[in-house]
N, C-alpha and C positions, 0 to 999 in steps of 0.2 A: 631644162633637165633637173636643175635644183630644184624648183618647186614641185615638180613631178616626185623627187623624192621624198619629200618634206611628207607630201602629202600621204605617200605610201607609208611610214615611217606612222606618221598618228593616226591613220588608218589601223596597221597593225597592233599600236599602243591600246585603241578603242575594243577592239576584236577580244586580246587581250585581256579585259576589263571585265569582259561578259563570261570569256568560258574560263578564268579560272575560280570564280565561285561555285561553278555548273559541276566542275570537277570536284571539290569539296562535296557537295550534296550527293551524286550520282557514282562517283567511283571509290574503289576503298580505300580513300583519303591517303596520302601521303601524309607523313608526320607533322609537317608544319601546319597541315588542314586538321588535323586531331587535335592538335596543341590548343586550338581556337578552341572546343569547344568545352562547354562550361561542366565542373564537376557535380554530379549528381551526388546528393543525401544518401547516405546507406541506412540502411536501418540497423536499430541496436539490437545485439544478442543480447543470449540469454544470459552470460557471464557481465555485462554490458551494464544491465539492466538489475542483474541483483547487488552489483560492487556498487552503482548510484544508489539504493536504495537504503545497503549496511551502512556507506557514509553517510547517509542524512539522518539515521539516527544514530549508530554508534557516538557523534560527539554531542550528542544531549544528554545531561544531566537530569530531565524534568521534563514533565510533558504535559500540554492541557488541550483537550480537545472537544468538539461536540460531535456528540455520537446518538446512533437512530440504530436498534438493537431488534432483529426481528427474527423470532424463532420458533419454526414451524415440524410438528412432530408430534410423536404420541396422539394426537388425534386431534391436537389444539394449535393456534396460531397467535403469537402475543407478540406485538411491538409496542418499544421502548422508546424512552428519548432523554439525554441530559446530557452532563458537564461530567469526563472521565479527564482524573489527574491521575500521572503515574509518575514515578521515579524510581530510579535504580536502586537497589538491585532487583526488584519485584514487587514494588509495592502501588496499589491503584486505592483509588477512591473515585466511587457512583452516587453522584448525585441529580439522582432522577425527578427532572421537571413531568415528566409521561410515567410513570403515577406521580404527581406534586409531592413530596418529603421521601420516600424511599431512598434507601441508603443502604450502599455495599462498601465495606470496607476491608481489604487484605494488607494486614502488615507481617513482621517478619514470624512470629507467629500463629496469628490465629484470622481467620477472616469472620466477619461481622456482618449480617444484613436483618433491616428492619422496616417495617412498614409502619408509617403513622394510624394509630389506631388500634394496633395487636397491643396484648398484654404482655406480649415476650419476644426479646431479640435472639439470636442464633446465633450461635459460637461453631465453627469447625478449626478442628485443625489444620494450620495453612497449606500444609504436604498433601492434605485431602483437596484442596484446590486447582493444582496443577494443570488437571486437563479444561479445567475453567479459564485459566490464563494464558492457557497453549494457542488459543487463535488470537492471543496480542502479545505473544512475546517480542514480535517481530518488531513491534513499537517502543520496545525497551532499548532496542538497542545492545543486547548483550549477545547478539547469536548471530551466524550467517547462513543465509537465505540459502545457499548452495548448499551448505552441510546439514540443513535440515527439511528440506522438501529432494526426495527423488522423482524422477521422467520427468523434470521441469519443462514447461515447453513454453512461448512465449506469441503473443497474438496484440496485435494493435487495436485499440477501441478508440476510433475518433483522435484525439488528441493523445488520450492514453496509452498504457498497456495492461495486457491482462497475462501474469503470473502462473502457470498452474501446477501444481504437483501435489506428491502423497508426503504426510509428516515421517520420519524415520521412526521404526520400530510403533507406529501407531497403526500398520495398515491393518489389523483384524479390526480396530474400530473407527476410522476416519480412511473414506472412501478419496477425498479432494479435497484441496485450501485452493480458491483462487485467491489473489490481491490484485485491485487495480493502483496502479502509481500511474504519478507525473512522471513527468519525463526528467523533474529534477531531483527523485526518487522518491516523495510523499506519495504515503499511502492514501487512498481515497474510498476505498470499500477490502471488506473480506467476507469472504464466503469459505463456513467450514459444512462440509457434506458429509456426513457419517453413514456409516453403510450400512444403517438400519433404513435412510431414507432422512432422516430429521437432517434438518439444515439451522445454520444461525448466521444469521448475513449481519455484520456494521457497516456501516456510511461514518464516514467521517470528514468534521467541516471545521475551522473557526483554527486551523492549529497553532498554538504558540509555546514555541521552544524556551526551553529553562523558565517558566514561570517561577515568581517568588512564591514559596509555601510556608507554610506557620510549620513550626514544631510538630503539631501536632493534629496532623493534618490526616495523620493514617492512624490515629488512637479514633477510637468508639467509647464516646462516651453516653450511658444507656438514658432517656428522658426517666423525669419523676415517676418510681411507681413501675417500670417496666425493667421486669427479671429478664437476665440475659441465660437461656439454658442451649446443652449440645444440640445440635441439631442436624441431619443429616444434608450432605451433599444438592446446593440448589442447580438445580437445570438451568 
């Protein structure tokens, strides 16, 4: 009789063994069957996704990046290419390899560009710049992403994500800004879409936070022979 029971006993232990995994899978789990199972990835919002963004640049002081500039409109199509340094509180410098020595320069001031070759460099007033700077302020670091794009909405690409909204109080003239970031909130492209139809997309690669800069790194200084006069607002 003992071992008749013995036998019954890891019989039912065996039995056991099989359906209550069967029951995990097939019934709506009891707590200790949910407990096993492993937590899933949520994906990031859009509040999520703009506060990693303002932190990764909000604590830089300086920025040096390379950038591919392609801006399509008015009836013509031109891409760019070079080394863009910026620093706070607005100040950039373009130094374009896509045309070889071209050169943009905004200090607090006056902004500056010139091409190797002309007889004359351009002067604007930097206040007249503004909407030139508006699809990189976000790389300054001085502003937040929520406070200044409205209907944000937010889309995965691959690794990525893609950013989209309208600038505040620009919607008579800029239709969309996308941005794509990492996921550790660097920017990797922007797309500004104006609602004439003209577009200006950047790429952006190589970036390195606080680079050291000269003194005088956002002064224009004009070559031999070449007169600096006013000049109107560059595209």
């Amino acid at each position: 009789m003992t071992l008749i029971h013995i036998s019954k006993t890891r019989s039912r232990h065996w039995l056991a063994a099989i359906w209550l995994p069967m029951v995990c899978l097939v019934s709506a789990a009891p707590s200790w069957c949910a407990s096993a199972k492993p937590d899933l990835p949520t994906a990031p919002t859009v509040p999520e996704i703009c506060k990693q963004v303002d932190r990764h640049y909000n604590r830089l002081h300086s920025l040096s990046v390379q950038f591919t500039e392609t801006y399509q409109g008015m009836g013509m199509k031109r891409t760019e290419s070079g080394t863009l340094l910026l620093e706070k509180p607005g100040l950039m410098r373009w130094d374009y390899s896509n045309p070889a020595g071209k050169l943009f320069v905004i200090n607090e001031k006056y902004g500056y560009s010139y091409t190797p070759g002309d007889a004359q460099a351009q002067r604007y007033p930097a206040k007249q710049l503004e909407d030139f700077r508006s699809p990189l302020r976000f790389l300054l670091g001085h502003t937040r992403i929520e406070k200044e794009l409205t209907n944000l909405t937010l889309a995965q690409k691959g690794a990525e994500y893609e950013l989209r909204g309208v600038p505040k109080d620009m919607e008579q003239r800029v239709a969309e800004v996308d941005l794509t970031v990492t996921a550790d909130g660097a920017i990797e492209a922007i797309q500004w879409k104006e609602t004439d139809g003209a577009t200006t997309e950047f790429h952006l690669s190589g970036e390195m936070p606080n680079p050291p800069l000269a003194a005088d790194t956002f002064s224009f200084h004009p070559p031999a022979g070449v007169a600096v006069v006013k000049g109107m607002a560059p595209i």
